[in-house]
C-alpha positions in Angstrom: 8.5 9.4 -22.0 7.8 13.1 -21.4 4.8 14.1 -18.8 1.8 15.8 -20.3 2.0 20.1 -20.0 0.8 20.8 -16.8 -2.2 22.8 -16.5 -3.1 25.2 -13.7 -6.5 25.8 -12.6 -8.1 28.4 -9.3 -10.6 27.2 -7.1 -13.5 28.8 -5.8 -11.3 29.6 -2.5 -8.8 30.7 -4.6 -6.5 27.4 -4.5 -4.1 26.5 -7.5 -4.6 23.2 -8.7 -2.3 21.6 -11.4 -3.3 19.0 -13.9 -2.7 17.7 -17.3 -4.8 15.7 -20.1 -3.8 12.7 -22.2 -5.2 11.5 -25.2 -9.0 12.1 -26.8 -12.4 11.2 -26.7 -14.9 11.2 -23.9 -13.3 12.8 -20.3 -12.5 10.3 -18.0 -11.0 12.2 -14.8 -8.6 10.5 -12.0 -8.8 11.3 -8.2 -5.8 9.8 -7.1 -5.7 9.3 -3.3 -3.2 10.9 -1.5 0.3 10.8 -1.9 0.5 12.5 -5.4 2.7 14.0 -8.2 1.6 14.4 -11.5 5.0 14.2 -13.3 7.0 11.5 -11.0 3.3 9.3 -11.1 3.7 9.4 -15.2 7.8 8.4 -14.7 6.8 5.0 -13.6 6.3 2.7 -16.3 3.3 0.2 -14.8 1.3 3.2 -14.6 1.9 4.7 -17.9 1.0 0.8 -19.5 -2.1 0.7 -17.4 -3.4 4.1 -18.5 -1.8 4.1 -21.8 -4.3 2.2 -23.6 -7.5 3.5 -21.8 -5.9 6.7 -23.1 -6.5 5.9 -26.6 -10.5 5.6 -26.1 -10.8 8.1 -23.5 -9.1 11.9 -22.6 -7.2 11.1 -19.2 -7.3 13.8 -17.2 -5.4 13.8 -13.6 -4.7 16.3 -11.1 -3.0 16.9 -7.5 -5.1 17.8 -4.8 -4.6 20.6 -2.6 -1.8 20.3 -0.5 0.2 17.3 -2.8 2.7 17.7 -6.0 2.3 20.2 -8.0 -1.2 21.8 -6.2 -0.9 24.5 -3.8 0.5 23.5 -1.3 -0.8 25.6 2.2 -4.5 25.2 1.1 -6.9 24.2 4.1 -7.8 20.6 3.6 -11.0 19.6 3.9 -13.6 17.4 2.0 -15.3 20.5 0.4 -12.1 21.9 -0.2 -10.8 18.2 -2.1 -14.5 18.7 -4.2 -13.5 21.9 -4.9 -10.6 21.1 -6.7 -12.5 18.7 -8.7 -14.7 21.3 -9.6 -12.1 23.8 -10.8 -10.3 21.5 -13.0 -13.9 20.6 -14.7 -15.2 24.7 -15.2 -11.3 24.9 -16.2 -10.8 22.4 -19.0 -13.8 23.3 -20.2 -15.6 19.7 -19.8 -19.3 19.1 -20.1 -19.6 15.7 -18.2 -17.7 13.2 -17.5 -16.8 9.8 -16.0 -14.8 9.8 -13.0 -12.3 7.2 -11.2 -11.7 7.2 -7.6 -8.8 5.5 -6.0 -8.2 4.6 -1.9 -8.5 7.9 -0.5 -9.5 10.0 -3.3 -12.4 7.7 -4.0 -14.8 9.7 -1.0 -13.7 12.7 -2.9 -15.5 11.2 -6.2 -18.0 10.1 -4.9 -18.8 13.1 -3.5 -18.4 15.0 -6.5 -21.0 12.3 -8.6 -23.6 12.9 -5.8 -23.3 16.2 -5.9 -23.0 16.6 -9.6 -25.1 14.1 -11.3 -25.7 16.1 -14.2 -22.7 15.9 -14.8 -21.1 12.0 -14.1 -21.8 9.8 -16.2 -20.5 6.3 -14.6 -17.8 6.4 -11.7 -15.4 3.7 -11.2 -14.2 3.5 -7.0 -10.9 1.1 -6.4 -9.9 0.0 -3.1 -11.7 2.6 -1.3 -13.8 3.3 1.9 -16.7 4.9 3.3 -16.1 6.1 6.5 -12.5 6.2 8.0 -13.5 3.7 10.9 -14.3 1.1 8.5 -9.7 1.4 7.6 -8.2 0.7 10.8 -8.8 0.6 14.1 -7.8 3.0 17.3 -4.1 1.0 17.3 -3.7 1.3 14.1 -5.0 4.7 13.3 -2.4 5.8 16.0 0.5 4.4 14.8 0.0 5.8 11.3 -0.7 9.1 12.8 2.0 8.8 14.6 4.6 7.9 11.3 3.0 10.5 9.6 4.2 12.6 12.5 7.8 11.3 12.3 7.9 12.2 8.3 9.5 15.9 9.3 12.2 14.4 11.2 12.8 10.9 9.7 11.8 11.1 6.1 11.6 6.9 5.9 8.7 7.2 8.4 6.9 8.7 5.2 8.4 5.6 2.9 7.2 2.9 5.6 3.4 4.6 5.1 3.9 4.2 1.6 4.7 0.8 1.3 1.2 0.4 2.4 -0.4 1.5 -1.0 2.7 1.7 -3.4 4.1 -1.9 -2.0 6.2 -2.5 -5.6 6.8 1.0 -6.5 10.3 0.9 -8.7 13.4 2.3 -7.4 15.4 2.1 -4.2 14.5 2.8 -0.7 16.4 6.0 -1.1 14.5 6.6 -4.2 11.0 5.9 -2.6 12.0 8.6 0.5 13.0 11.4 -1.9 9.9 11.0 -4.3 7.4 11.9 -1.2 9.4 14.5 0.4 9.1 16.2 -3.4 5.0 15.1 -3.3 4.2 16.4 -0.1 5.2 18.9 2.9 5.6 16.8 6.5 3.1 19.4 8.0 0.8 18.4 5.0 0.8 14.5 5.7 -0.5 13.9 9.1 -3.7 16.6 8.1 -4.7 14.4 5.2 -4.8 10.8 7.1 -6.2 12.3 10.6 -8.9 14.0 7.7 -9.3 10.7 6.1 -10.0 8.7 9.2 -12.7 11.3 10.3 -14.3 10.7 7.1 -18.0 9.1 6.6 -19.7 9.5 3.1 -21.9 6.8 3.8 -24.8 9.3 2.6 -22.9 10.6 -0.8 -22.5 6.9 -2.4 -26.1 6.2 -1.4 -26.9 9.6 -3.2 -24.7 8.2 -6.4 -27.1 8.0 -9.2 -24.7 7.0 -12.0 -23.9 3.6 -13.0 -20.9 2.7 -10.5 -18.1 0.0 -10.8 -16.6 -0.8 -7.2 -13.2 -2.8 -7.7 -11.3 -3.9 -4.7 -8.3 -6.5 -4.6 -9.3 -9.5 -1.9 -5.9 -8.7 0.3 -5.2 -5.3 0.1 -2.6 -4.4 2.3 -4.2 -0.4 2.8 -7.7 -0.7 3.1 -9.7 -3.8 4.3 -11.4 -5.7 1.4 -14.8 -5.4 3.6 -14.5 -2.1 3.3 -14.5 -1.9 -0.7 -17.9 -4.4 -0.2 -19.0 -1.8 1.7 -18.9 1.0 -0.5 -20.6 -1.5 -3.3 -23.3 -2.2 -0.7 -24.0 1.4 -0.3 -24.1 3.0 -3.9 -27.6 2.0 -5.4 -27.1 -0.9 -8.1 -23.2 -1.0 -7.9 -21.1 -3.7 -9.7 -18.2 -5.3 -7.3 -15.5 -7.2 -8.8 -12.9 -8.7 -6.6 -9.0 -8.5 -8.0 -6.2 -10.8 -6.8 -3.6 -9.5 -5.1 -2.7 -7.3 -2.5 -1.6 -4.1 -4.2 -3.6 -0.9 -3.8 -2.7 0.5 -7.2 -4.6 -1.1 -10.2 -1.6 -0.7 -12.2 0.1 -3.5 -10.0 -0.2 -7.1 -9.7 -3.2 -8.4 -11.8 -3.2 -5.6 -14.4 -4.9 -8.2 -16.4 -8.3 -8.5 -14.2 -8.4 -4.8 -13.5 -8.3 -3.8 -17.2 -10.5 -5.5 -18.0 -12.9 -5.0 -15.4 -12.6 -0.9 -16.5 -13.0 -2.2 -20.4 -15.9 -3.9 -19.7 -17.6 -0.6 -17.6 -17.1 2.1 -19.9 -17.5 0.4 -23.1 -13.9 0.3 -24.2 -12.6 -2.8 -26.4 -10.9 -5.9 -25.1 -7.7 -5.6 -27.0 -6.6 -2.8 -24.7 -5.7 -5.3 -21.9 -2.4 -6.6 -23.0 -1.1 -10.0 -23.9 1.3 -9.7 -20.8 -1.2 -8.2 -18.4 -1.1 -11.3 -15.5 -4.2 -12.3 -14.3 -2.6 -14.9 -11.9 -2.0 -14.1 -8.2 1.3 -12.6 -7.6 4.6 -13.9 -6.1 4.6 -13.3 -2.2 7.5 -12.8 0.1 7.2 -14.7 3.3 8.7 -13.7 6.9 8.9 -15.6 10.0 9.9 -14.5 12.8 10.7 -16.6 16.2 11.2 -15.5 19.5 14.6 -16.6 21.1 14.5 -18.8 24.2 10.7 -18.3 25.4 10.9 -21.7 26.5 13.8 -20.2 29.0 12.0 -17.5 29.7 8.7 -19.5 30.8 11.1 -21.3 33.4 12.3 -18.1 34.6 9.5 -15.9 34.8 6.6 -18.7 35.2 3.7 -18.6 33.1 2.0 -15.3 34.0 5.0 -13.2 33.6 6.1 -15.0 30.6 3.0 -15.0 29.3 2.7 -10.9 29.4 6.4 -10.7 28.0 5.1 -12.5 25.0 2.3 -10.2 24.5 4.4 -7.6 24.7 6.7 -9.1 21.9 3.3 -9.7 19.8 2.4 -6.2 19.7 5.8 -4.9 18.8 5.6 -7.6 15.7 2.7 -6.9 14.6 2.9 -3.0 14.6 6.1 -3.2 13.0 4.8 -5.7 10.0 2.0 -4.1 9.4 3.7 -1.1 9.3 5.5 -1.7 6.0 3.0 -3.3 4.3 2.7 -7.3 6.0 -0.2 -9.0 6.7 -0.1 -11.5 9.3 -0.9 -15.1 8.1 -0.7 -16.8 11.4 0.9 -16.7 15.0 3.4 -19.8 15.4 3.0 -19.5 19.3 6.8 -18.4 19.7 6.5 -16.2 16.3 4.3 -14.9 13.2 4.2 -15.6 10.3 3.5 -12.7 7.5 3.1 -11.9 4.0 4.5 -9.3 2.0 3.5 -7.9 -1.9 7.4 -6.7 -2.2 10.7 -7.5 -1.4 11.4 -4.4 0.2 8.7 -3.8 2.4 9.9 -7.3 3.7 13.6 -6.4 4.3 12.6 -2.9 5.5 10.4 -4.5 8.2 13.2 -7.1 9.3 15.4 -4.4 10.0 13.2 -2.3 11.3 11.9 -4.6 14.0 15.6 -5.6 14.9 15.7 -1.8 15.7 12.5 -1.8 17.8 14.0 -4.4 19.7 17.1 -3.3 20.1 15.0 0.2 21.4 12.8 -1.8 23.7 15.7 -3.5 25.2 17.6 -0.4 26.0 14.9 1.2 27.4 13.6 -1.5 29.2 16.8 -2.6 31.0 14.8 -4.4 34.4 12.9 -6.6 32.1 14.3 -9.7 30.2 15.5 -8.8 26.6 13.4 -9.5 23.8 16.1 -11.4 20.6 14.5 -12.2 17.4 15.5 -14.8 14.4 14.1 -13.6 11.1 14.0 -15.7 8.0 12.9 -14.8 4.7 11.9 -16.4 1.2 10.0 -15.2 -1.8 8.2 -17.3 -4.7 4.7 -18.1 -5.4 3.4 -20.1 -2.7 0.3 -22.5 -2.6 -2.9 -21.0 -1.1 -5.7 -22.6 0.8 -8.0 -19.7 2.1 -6.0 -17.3 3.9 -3.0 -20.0 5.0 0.0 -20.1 2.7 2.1 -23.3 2.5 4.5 -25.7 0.2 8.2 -25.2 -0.5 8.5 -21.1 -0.5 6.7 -21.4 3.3 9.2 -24.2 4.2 12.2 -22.2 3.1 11.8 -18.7 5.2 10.8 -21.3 8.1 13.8 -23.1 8.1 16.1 -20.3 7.7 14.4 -18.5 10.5 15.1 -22.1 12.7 18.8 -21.4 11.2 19.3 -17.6 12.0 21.7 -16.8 15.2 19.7 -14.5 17.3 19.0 -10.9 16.5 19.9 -12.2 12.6 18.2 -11.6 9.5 18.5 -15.0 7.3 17.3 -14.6 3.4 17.3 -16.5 0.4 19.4 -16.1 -2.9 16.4 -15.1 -4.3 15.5 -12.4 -2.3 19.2 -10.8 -2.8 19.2 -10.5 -6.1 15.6 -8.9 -6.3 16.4 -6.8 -4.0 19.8 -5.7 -6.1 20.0 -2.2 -6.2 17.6 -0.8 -3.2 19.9 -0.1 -1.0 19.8 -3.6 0.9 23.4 -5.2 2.1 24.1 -8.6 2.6 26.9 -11.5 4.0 27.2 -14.2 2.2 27.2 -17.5 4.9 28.0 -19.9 1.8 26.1 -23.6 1.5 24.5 -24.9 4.4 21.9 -28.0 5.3 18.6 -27.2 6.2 16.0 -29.5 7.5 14.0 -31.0 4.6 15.7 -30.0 2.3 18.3 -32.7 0.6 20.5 -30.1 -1.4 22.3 -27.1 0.0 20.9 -23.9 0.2 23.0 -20.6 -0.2 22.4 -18.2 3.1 22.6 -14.3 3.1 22.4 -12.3 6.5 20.9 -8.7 5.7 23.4 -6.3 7.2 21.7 -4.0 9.6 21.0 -0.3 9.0 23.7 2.3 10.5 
């Protein structure tokens, strides 16, 4: 399906902002958070059937800020600026008021807007969202972003790995995902808009909101903290929360079901617009562990101080790498960590890229003992008892992490084949027992990158 005509608007600083309309009826205006592009955002199917049938109630009207997709591109970027755009594309559609949607990082931008415009906003809808950058990350993590954000001139995937954090099931290949946000946004552009979201407080503007205000947030969202999203609710006088299963930061992912009908109910829309095949049920999860190789050695060799620091070293380097593409830690093993992923790929792209940290740290770290890690994957719909996963799909990534040689990747059949076609390589290791398991299970090794 075609994209809308684009539409170009001029701010008040003289900025040109593109955007386009979809169907009739009362204006309901998306602020996307950053990365966007108006025509490769309507390309991708989940997204058209989530807005599709709000589109038939309501006239859909998106945009690119400054400095993404189609917008200019060398604007200054600042929150005034961001509300400026906003304003421009209402003075230059010609709408009167309006209900506005806000999602992770353009949702301080809407808010902004509604407290400054009241007049004009009738309700506003903020998903997965924040109020002041702090609430986000913390120092660590806010530098290694900053720092991939950085990389994304030089080594385009560091831009992909950040994107895995809100797009975790985008379709397409790794190669795919890479090209679509060198075409949505500059490298010079990308590190400005995080360091400009983590400086952000507009603590002040939602308690300013006077509209009637929806706050959705999904309970393990991989991008911004689900205490955050309560936060914004908190703050926003008489705000609705609704928590969403899953850990997607796109509505349009995961339980499309809950978050249709969350929006239906809010503005008024009927029921039948949430499809029969909308899911409402928590989605399928892809489980890593990871196992350090001979720490039990290297406790002998180092005694417990040194080995103790060694292993805290290996923790960090883990952890930053996981979280990096989109995991989120379920539990240290005391030798390993266990992690959760929304997608397949984020999965696969963080085996291998923490087989290449190691193989970094090593190199560079040639009077210290080398760090080796196992890696075993599986993916299914495990059983869930607060934040602990277990049952069979657990079992399986364990025991093939127990079964990979050092420095090896070990995944399921079921991971190949849904990663067919994203760029991931594998060797088949045929049959082989594993522990608890009474039939055979088919091994593949993930080839590492060149």
């Amino acid at each position: 399906m075609s994209s809308p005509p684009i539409r170009f608007v001029t701010t008040a600083d003289g900025v040109t902002i593109a955007a386009c309309t979809a169907g009739a009826g009362p204006t309901l205006l998306y602020v996307r958070g950053w990365v966007s592009h108006l025509e490769l955002l309507w390309e991708e199917e989940s997204f058209r059937r989530f807005f599709e049938p709000i589109s038939r109630h309501r006239c859909l009207v998106r945009y690119d800020m400054r400095g993404n997709g189609l917008s200019d591109r060398r604007a200054e970027l600042t929150l005034d600026g961001f509300v400026a755009d906003i304003e421009a594309v209402v003075e230059g559609l010609g709408i009167d008021r309006l209900e506005l949607l806000g999602t992770t990082y353009g949702g301080p931008v809407a808010a902004t807007y509604a407290a400054r415009h009241p007049d004009r906003v009738d309700r506003l809808i903020l998903e997965g969202t924040f109020a002041r950058g702090a609430d986000v990350v913390d120092q660590s993590g806010r530098e290694r972003i900053l720092a991939l954000a950085e990389l994304f001139g030089v080594q385009p995937a560091a831009g992909a790995a950040l994107s895995y954090l809100t797009s975790p099931e985008l379709a397409g290949s790794h190669g795919e995902r890479i090209r679509r946000v060198r075409r949505s946004i500059d490298p010079g552009t990308l590190r400005s808009l995080y360091e400009l979201a983590f400086e952000l407080d507009v603590s002040q503007e939602l308690r300013s909101v006077q509209c009637p205000t929806l706050v959705l947030h999904r309970r393990r969202e991989t991008a911004i903290p689900f205490a955050a999203g309560r936060r914004v609710a908190a703050l926003v006088p008489g705000a609705e929360f609704v928590a969403l299963e899953g850990s997607a930061a796109n509505l349009w992912e995961q339980d499309t079901g809950g978050a249709l009908t969350a929006v239906a109910t809010f503005l008024g829309l009927p029921e039948s617009i949430v499809p029969a095949r909308a899911s409402r049920s928590a989605p399928p999860r892809t489980v890593v562990f990871t196992d350090l190789e001979g720490s039990t050695a290297l406790t002998s060799a180092l005694g417990d101080r040194a080995a103790q620091q060694l292993l805290h070293e290996h923790d960090a380097l883990v952890r930053n790498v996981l979280a990096a593409w989109g995991g989120r830690e379920v539990k240290h093993t005391g030798d390993g960590i266990m992690a959760s992923f929304p997608s397949v790929s984020g999965a696969l792209r963080a085996a291998s890229g923490l087989q290449l940290a190691l193989g970094e740290r090593n190199a560079g770290a040639s009077s210290m003992p080398a760090l080796t890690v196992r890696v075993g994957i599986n993916t299914g719909e495990p059983l869930e008892e607060g934040d602990d996963l277990y049952g069979t799909v657990v079992q399986l990534a364990a025991r093939l992490c127990a079964a990979a040689e050092p420095g090896q990747v070990l995944v399921s059949n079921v991971v190949r084949e849904l990663a067919a076609g994203k760029g991931f390589h594998f060797d088949d290791l045929g049959e082989g027992t594993l522990k608890g398991f009474p039939e055979p299970v088919r091994r593949y090794a993930l080839v590492p990158e060149s």
